[in-house]
Each structure stands twice: as C-alpha cells, then as structure tokens.
N, C-alpha and C positions, 0 to 999 in steps of 0.2 A: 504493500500500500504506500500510496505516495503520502509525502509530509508537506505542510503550508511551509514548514521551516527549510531557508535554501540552505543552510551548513548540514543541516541534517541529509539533505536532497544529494550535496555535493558528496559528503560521507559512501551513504546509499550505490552513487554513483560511480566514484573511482573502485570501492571496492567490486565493485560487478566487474569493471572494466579489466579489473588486476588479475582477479578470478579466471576470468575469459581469456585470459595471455597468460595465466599461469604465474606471473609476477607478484602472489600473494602468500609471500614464505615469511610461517610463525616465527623461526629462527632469525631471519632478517630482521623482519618488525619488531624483533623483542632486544636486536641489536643498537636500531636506530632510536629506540626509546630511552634505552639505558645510557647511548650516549649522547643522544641530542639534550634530555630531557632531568637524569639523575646525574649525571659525569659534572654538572655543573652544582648540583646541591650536594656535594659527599660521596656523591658514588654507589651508594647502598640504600635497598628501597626493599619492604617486604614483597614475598611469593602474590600476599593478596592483591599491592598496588598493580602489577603485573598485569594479574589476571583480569582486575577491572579494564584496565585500559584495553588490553586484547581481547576480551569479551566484547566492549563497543565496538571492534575493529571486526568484529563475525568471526575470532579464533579461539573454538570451543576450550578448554578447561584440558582434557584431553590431547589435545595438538598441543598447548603450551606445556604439560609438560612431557611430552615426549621432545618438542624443540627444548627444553632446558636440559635434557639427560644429554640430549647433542652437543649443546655449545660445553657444558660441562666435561663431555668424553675429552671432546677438541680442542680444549681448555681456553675457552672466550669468556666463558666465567667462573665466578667460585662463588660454592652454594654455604650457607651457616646456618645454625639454627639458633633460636632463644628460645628456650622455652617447647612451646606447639608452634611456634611461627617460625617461617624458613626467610633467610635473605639471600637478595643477589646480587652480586657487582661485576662489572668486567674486572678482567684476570688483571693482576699485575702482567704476566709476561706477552700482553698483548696492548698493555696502553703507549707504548711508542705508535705502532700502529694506530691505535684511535686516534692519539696527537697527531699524526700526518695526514689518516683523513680528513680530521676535523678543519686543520688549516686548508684544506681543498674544497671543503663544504660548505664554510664560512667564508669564504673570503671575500674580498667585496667585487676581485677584479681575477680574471684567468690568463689576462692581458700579462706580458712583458715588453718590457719598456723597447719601443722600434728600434734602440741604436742596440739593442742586443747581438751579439756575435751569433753568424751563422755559421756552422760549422757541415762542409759536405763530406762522408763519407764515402766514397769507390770504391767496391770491392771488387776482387778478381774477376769470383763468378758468383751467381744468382743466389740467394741467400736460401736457405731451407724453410719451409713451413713452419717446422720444431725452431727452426733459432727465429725466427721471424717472432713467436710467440712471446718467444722468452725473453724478447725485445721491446713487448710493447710496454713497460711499466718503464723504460729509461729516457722517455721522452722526446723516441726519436720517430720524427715520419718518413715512411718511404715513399719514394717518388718516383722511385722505376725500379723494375728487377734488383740493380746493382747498384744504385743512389737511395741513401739516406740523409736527412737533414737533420743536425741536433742544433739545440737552440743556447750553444755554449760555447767556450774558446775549446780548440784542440786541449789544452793544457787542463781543461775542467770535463772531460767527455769523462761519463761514467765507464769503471772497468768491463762494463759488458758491453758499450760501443768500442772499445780498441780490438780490432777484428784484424787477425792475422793478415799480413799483405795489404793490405785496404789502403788507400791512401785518400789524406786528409786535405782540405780546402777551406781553408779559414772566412767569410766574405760579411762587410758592415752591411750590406745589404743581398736581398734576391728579387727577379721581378716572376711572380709564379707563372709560370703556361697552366693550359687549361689544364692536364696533368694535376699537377699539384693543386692548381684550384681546390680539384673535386678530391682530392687527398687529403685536403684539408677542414671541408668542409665535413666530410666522412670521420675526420677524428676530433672532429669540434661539434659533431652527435646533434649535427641538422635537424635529420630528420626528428629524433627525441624531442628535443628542445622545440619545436614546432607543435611537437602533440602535448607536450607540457603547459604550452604556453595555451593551445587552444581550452585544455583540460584546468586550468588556473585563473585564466582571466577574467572569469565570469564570478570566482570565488572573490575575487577584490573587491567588483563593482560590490558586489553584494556587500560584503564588510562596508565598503564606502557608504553604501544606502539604505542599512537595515540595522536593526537593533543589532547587539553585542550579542555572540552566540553565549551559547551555556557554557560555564565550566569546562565540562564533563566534552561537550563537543569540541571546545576549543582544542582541549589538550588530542583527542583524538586526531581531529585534522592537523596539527602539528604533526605529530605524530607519523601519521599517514603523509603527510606532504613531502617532510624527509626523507621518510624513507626511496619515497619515487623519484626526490631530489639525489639522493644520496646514490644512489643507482648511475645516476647519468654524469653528476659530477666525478665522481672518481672517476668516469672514465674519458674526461674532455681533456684536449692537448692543450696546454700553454702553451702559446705561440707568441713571437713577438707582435704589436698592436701593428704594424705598417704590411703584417700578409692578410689580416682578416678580412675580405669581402663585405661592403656595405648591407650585405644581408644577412652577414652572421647574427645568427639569432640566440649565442647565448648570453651577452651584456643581458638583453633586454628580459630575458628569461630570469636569471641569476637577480636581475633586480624586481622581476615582478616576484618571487621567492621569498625576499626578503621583505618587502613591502609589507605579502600577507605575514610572512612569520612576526616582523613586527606589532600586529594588529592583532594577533593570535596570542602572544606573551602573555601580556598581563593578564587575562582570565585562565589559561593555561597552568600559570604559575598559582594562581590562587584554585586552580585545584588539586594540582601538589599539595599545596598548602594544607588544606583541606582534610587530603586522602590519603595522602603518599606517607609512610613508615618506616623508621626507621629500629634497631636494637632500644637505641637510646628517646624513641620518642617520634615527633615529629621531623621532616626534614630540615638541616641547617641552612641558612640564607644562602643564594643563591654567588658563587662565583662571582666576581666583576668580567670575567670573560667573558658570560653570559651579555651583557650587555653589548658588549661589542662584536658581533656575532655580525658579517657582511657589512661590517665598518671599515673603512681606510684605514690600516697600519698607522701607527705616529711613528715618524723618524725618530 
C-alpha cells in the first residue's frame, strides 16, 4: 500500500529497486550503518539498535543475524555481550580500511587539482585480465591494451604500477581522444551516478517542501542512501579536474548526496539519541568529524 508520506514513499521505493538488482545485502547495510552512523558516536551500538534500523530497511531478524555471524567469521566486526544484551562494532583490524573509505565517501570533491602530474605507463605487451584486476584499486586508467594513465609523478607511482619493462612518461598535461573520453567516463561511474541522481533528486525537492521526516525515517534513508552512495563512491576515479567532461555527472551527484544527508542529520541523530545503546548507556556525542562530512579540507 502506498503512503501520503514521500520519505516513506522514497524508502518503499529504493528498496524495491535494490531488491530487483539484487543490491540489497544485510551485511553491506549493516556495514554502512555502523560506519556512517555509530563510527562517529563511539563505535559501539547494541544487537537491538541494529535490528531496529534493518527491520525499517525490510531485513528480517533472521538475515541480520546470519549477516552478523558473517562479518564476524570475516572479522568486520567484534561481537560483546553485557549482561542479555549483545554489542557490535567494527573490528579494530579493519578500521584503516573504514578510514580510507570514509575519506572517499565524504569528501566534498573526487576532483585533483589540473596541474597534477600525468604519468603514462607503456608496457611491452597487452596486460592480463588477472593483472588488469589487480590494478584497478591503484588508480590507474587504461586507455588502450598497452597504455595506462596514473595521476602521479613517476617517482610517486604505487608499487603495483612499476610493471616490468614498461616505460614511463611523465606529462603536466593530456588532451583525451574519444578513447579515453569514454575510459573515463566509464570509471567516473556515469552511468551510476545518473540513476543516482535520477533516484535522489526528487528526495531533496521533497525535504525542500514538506514537513521534516520522522526520526525513525530519517535515520533509515541515511542509512539506505549511503549505503547506494557508498557502493558507487568507492568505486569513482580521481582524476585531475582539467580531463573531466562538462557532463561529468558526479560533482553534481556527490553534492546532491550531501545536500540530503545534511537535511537528514539532525533528526537522524536525534534518533540515535533516542534509540541507539550502548554497555554504558546511551550513545556518547557525536565526533566533530561528523560535522564535517563532504566539507572542504582546511589547509
């Protein structure tokens, strides 16, 4: 049944859509809550807050805890008890990690600065599928069988770009052929960020034009927005700002993200407030990083 309420509506909606692409995993969801949402108040939140929040999200009791036996196997997090009540937190030996995504999730800009050093890659011969893989988290893009672009001096290229025989080409600039264009466009997740942007911008006007959602809904669609955020951010190229295409769509994406998330905070956090439990009580005040969350860096 439909609702008169649009955060409820929007809720209803992405989750269908996630469902229907298969993009609706309890373990994921229960990642990006714990660090969008507790990493910023202490880290540690009981089994029940959990459950509440992925119960709004349609992920039965059931599902959560078979995804919590998971991240626990896999060690994403560590389980405690007090008492009859269990808590969760991300692992220590996994928060380097959260800290790098977080800086990629938050940040205000994916953008580097035009005069960044281009650095071309030439290799012998045609790179493998397996090393091609194993390539794609160093930030480098390919632009033809046997050319790769890193966006750094030779002298800064990560150890898994220095490629036997290869030879290096240092350049303050490049002007892209249609090649690279669409190589580029391809790892700055176009197409994503277009269904993002279609699937989100209706959630703005709304906040712009309607009562304050609930609590309980706020924190969900946070919740739920990350996680779709966080999916497609980790996987977009930093580029310097002088290759991107007037039609790169994720400035304008990345800012409509933050927009709602700003508009989502304070009632989200007052149902933490509210809800959320800790060994010792309620949750402690919120990080100051929290606040700055798709803020400009201060020098």
């Amino acid at each position: 049944m439909r609702t008169s309420d649009p955060i409820a509506e929007t809720i209803a909606d992405r989750l269908t859509a996630l469902q229907a692409a298969q993009r609706l995993s309890a373990w994921s969801l229960i990642v990006s809550f714990l660090g969008d949402a507790i990493g910023p108040r202490g880290g540690v939140v009981s089994a029940g807050t959990v459950q509440s929040v992925m119960q709004r999200l349609g992920i039965g009791a059931g599902a959560v805890r078979t995804a919590i036996s998971r991240l626990s196997a896999d060690g994403w997090i560590e389980r405690s008890r007090e008492g009859r009540n269990s808590f969760y937190r991300l692992s220590g030996d996994v928060e380097e990690t959260v800290l790098a995504a977080e800086r990629r999730i938050y940040a205000a800009s994916s953008l580097l600065p035009p005069e960044t050093t281009k650095t071309l890659i030439i290799t012998s011969e045609p790179l493998s599928d397996t090393r091609l893989q194993a390539l794609e988290t160093t930030g480098a893009l390919q632009i033809s069988p046997q050319v790769l672009v890193c966006f750094a001096s030779a002298a800064e290229l990560p150890a898994a770009l220095r490629l036997p025989g290869a030879t290096l080409a240092e350049t303050p600039a490049l002007a892209p052929g249609a090649t690279m264009r669409d190589q580029i466009a391809l790892a700055r997740q176009a197409d994503e960020m277009e269904a993002l942007q279609q699937a989100y911008a209706p959630v703005l006007a709304s906040l712009e034009t309607h009562a304050p959602p609930s609590p309980e809904d706020a924190m969900a669609l946070r919740c739920l927005m990350i996680h779709e955020w966080r999916r497609v951010a980790l996987r977009v190229l930093a580029v310097p700002a002088d290759l991107i295409e007037p039609q790169d769509r994720e400035p304008e994406t990345r800012a409509l993200v933050a927009a709602i998330y700003a508009r989502l905070l304070p009632a989200s956090e007052a149902w933490l407030d509210a809800n959320a439990s800790t060994p010792e009580g309620t949750l402690p005040p919120a990080d100051p990083r929290l606040a700055r969350r798709f803020q400009p860096s201060r020098a």
